[in-house]
VOLUM-995184 format. One record per residue (C-alpha): residue in three letters; x, y, z. Coordinates in Angstrom, 3 decimals. Layout:
<recs>
<r=ALA	X=X	Y=Y	Z=Z>
...
</recs>
This chain:
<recs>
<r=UNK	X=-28.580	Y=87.039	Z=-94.969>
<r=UNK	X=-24.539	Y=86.425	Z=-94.558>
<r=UNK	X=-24.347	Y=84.364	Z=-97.347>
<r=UNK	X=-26.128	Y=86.767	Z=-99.673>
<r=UNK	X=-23.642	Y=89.368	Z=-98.069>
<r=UNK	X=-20.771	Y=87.499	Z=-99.198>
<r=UNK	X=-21.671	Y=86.400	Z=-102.628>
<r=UNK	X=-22.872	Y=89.974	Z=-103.306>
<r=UNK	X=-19.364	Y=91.276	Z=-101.984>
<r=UNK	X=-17.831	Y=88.701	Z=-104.455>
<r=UNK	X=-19.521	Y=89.430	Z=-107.619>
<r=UNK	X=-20.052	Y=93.066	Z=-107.329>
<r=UNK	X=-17.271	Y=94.733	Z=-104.337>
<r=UNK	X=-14.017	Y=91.906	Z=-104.561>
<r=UNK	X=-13.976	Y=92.766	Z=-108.067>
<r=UNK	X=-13.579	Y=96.466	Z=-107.512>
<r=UNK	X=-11.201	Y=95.983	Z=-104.700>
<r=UNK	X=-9.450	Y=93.888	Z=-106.741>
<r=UNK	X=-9.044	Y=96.018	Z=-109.702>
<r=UNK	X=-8.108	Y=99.002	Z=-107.103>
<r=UNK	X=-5.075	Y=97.144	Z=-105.858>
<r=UNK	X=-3.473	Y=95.537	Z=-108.882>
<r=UNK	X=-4.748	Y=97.627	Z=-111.961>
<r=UNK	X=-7.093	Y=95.023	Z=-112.971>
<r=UNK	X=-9.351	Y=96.356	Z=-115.758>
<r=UNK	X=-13.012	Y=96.337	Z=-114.745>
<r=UNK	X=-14.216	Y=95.959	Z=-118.173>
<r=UNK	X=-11.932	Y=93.351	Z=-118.837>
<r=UNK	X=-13.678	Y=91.238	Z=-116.069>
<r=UNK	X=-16.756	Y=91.891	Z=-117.642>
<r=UNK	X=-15.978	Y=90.848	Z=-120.781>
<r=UNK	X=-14.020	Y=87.548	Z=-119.027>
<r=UNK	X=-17.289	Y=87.531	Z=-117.991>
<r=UNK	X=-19.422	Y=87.794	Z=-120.875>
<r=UNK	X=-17.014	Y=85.252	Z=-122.354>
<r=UNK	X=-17.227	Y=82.519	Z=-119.780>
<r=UNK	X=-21.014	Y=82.874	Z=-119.946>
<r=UNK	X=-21.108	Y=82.364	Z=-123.138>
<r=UNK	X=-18.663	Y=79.443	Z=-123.072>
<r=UNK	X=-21.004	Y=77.601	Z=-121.006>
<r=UNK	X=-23.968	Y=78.126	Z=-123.246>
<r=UNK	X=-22.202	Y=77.356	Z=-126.199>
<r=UNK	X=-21.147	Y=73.802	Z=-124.322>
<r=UNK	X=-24.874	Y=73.761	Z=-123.342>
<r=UNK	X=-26.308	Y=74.019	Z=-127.109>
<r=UNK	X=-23.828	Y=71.842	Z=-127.650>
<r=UNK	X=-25.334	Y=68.900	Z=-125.678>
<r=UNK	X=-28.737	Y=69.303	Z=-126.841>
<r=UNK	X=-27.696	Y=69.269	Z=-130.583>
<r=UNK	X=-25.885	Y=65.932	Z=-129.787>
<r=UNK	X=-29.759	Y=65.026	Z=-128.122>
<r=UNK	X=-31.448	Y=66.391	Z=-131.420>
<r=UNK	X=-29.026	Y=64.848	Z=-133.883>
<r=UNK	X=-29.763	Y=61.316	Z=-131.972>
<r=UNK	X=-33.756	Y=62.071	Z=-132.260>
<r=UNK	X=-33.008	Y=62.970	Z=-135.681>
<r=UNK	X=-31.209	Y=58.975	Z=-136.258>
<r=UNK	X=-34.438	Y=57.578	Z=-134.751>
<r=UNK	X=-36.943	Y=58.523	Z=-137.389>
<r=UNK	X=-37.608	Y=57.828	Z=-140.717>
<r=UNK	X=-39.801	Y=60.963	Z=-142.821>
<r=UNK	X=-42.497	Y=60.760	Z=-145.371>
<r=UNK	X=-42.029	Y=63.560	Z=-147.855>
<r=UNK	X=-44.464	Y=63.751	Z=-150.885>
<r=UNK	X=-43.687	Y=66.800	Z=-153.768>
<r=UNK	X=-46.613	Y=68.225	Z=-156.155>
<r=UNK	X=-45.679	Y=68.607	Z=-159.610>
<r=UNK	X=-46.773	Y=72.460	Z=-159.472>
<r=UNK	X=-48.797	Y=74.314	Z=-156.572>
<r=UNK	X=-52.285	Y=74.694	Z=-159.016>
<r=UNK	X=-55.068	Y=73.936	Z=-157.587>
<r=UNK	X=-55.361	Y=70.462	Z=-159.306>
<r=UNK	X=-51.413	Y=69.756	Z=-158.112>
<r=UNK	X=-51.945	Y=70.238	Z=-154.874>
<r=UNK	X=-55.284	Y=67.910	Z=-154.662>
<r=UNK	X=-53.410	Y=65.370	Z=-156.681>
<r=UNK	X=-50.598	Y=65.579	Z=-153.982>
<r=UNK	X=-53.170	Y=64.971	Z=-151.278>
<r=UNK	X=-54.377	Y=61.866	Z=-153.211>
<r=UNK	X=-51.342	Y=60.453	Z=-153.648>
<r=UNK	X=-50.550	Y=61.197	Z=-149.989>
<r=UNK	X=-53.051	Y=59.408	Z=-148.849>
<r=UNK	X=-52.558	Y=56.178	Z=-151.071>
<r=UNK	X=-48.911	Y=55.499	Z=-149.815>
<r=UNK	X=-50.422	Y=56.026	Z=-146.590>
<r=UNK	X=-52.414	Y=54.066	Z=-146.308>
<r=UNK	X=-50.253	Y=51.191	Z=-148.058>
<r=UNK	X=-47.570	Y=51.700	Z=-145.575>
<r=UNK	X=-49.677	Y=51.466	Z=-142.810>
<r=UNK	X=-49.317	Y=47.699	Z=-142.467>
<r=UNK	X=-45.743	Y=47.726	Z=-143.666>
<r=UNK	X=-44.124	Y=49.899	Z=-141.038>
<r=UNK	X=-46.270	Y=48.588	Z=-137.992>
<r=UNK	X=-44.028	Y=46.034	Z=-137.213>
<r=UNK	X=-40.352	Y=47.937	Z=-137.747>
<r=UNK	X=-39.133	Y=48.642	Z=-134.248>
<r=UNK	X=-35.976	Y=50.845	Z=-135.162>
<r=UNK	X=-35.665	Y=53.508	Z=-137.841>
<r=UNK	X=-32.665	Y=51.114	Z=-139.774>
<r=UNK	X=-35.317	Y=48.503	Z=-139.622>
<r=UNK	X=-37.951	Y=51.170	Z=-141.385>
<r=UNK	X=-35.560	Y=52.312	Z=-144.104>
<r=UNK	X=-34.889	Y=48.588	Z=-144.748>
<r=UNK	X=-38.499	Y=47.602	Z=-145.043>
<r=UNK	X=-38.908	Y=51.016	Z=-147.201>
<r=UNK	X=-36.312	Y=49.589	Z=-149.435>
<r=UNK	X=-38.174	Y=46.499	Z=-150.329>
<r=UNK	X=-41.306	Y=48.016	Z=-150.902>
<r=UNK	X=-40.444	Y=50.622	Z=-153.174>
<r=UNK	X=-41.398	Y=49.814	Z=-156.354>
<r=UNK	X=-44.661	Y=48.391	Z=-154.811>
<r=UNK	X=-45.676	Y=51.949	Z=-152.916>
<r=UNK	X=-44.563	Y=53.750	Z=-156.526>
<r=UNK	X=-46.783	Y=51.763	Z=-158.153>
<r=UNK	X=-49.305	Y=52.437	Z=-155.480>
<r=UNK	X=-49.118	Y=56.516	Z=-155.934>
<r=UNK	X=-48.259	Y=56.041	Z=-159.700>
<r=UNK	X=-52.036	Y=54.667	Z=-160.286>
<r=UNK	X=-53.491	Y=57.124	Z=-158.233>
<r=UNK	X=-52.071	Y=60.062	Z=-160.532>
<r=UNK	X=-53.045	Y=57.603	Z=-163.932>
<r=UNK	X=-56.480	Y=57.124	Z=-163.186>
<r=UNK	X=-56.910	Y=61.242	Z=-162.235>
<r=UNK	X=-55.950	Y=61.319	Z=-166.184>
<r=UNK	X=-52.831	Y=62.948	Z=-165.467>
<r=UNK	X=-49.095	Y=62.167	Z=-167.522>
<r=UNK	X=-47.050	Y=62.562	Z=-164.536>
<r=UNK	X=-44.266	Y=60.173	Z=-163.856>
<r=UNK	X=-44.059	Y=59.384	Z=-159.915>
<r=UNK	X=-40.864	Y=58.578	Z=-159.255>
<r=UNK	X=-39.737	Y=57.700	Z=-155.338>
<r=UNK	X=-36.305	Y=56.965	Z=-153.430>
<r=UNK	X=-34.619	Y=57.029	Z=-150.025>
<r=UNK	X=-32.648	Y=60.074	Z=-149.422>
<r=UNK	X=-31.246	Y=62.811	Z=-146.613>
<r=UNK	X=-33.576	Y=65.673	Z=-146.215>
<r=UNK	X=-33.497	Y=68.720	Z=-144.452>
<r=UNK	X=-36.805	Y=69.277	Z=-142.522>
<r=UNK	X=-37.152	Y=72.554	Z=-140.479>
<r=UNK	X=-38.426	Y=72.461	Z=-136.846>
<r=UNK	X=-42.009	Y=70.551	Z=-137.427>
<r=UNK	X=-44.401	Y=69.434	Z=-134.463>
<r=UNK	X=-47.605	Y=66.788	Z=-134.687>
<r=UNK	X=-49.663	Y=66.440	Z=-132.458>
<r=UNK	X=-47.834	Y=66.561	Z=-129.011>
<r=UNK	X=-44.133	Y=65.813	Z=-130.622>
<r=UNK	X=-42.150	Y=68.439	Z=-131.868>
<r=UNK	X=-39.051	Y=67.610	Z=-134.084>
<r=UNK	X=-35.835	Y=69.110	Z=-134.193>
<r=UNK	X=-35.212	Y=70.804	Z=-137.559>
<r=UNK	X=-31.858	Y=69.341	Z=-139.452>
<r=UNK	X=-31.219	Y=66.862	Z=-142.137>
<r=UNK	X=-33.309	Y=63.141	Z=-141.811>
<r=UNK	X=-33.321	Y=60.283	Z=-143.865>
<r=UNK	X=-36.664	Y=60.188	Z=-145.801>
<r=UNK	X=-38.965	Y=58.191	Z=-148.519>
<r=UNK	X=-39.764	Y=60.827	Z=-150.877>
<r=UNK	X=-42.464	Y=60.750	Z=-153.745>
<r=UNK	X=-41.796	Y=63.292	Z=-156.562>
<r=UNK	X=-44.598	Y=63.958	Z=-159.120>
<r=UNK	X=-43.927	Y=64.902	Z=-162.244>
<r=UNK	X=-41.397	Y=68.303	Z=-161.642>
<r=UNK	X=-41.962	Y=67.683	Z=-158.291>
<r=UNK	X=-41.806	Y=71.812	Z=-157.608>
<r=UNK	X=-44.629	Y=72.782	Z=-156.219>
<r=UNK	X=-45.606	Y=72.474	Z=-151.968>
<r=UNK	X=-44.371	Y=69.468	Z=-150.295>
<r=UNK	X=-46.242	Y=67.798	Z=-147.580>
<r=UNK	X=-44.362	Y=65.367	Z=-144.818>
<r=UNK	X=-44.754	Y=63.545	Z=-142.025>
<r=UNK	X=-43.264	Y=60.577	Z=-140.270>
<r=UNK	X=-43.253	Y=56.677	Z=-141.417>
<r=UNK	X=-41.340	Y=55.662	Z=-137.893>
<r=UNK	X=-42.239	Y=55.703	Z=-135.437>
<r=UNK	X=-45.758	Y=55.562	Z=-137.687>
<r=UNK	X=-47.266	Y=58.818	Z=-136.721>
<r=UNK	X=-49.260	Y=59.531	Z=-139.707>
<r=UNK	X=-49.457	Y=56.143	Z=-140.925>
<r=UNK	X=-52.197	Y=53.889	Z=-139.689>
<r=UNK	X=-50.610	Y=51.171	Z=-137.949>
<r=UNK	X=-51.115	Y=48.278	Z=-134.978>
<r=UNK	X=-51.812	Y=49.115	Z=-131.654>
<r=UNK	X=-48.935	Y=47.755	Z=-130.764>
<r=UNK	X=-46.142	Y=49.797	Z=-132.708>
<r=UNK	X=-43.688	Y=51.025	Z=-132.115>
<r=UNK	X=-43.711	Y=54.883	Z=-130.653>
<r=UNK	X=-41.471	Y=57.632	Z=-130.013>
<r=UNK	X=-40.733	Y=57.010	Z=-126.610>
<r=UNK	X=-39.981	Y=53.600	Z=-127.670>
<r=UNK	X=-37.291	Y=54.964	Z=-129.594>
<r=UNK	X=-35.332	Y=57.699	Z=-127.617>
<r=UNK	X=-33.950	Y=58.065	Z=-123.899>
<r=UNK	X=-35.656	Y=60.255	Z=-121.681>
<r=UNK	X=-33.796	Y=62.953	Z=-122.658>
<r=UNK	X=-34.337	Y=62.189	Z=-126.155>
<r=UNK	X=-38.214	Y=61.788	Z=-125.103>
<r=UNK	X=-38.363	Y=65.399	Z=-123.438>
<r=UNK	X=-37.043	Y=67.244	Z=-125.972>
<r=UNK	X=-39.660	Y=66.071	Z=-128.723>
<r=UNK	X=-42.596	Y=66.426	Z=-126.103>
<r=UNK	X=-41.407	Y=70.456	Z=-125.676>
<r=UNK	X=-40.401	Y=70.907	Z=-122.320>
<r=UNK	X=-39.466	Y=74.664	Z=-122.866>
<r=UNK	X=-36.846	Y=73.654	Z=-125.320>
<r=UNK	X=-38.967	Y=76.396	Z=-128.180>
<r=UNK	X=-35.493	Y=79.006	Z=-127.843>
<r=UNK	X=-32.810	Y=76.338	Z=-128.115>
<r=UNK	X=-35.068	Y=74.568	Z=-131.401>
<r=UNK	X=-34.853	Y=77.978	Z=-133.107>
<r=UNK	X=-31.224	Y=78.223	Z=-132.488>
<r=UNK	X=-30.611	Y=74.974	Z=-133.861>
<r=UNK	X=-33.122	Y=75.526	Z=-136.954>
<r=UNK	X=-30.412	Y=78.485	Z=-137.644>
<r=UNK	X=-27.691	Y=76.615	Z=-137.411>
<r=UNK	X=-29.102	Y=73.503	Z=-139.173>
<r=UNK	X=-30.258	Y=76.090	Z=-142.121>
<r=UNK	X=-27.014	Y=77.467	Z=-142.182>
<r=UNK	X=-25.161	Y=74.624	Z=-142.469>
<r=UNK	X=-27.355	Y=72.988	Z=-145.392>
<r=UNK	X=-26.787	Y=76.241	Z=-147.005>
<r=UNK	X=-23.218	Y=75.979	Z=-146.915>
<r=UNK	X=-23.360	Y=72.577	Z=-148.073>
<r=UNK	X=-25.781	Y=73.062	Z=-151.257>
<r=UNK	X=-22.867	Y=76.118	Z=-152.067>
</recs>
């Protein structure tokens, strides 16, 4: 009971005395307050954007664009989707880092093009299927029981035809909508336990939309 005397008498009665005595401005505390609170956040968000933008290094996205959001677009997307799936399924077992992924990616371009270009030919459709490795900017996505920080990630991306309608992506590594061995690498392979408890939630959901802002923000500056 002391001690709860004495910290009360610090935060809420010194201050008061104090301002009695030499002049001190009350609100001014407040707002030396407010300020040093909000330093420490700010130092706080710091550290677990430097977590996110490490989680964000460790995987490599899938991203597959329709040509137009009809009907027949989007099913076409899903087809094609499930082709280079299914293709990279063996290829990206075996990567154990996302450098390694990309790298293997690299190689096998023109063979999982091919793959989702023959899919969209033999629906009888024109559309040219063209595919590279590039940074994307994913928002704040979760599968399954991993949730992943929104910002910008290196990604294979499929384009068909305009390549403007809905987009669908996932992840190629760690292979978590690819069918690979039961041995493959995972995401905890891949990231530190801190790393590991921020994409498994652990009441991070008001520090992931504050990053999502600033991520969005920051792409937007960068596309103007």
């Amino acid at each position: 009971m002391f001690v709860l005397f004495k910290i009360a008498y610090f935060f809420q009665f010194r201050p008061i005395l104090l301002a009695e005595r030499t002049g001190f401005s009350m609100k001014l505390w407040c707002k030396a307050l407010v300020c040093g609170l909000g330093f420490c956040l700010l130092l706080s968000l710091c550290g677990f954007q430097g977590e996110c933008d490490r989680v964000r290094g460790s995987v490599l996205r899938l991203h597959v664009l329709a040509n137009s959001d009809s009907a027949a677009d989007q099913a076409l997307k899903l087809q094609v989707r499930d082709a280079v799936v299914e293709a990279a399924g063996e290829a990206f077992g075996t990567a154990t880092s996302a450098a390694e992924a990309e790298s293997v990616a690299a190689a096998r371009l023109d063979e999982l093009t091919a793959v989702a270009q023959r899919v969209v030919d033999e629906a009888g459709y024109d559309y040219r299927v063209t595919a590279r490795i590039t940074d994307e900017w994913f928002d704040t996505r979760t599968y399954g029981d991993v949730t992943l920080p929104a910002g910008t990630y290196r990604a294979v991306e499929f384009l068909i035809g305009e390549g403007a309608g809905r987009n669908w992506w996932c992840v190629l590594f760690p292979p978590m909508c690819v069918s690979a061995a039961t041995d493959a690498t995972a995401i905890e392979d891949v990231l530190d336990d801190t790393g590991e408890a921020i994409v498994s939630g652990g009441g991070y959901a008001v520090r992931f939309k504050i990053v999502e802002w600033i991520e969005t923000l920051a792409d937007w500056l960068k596309i103007a």
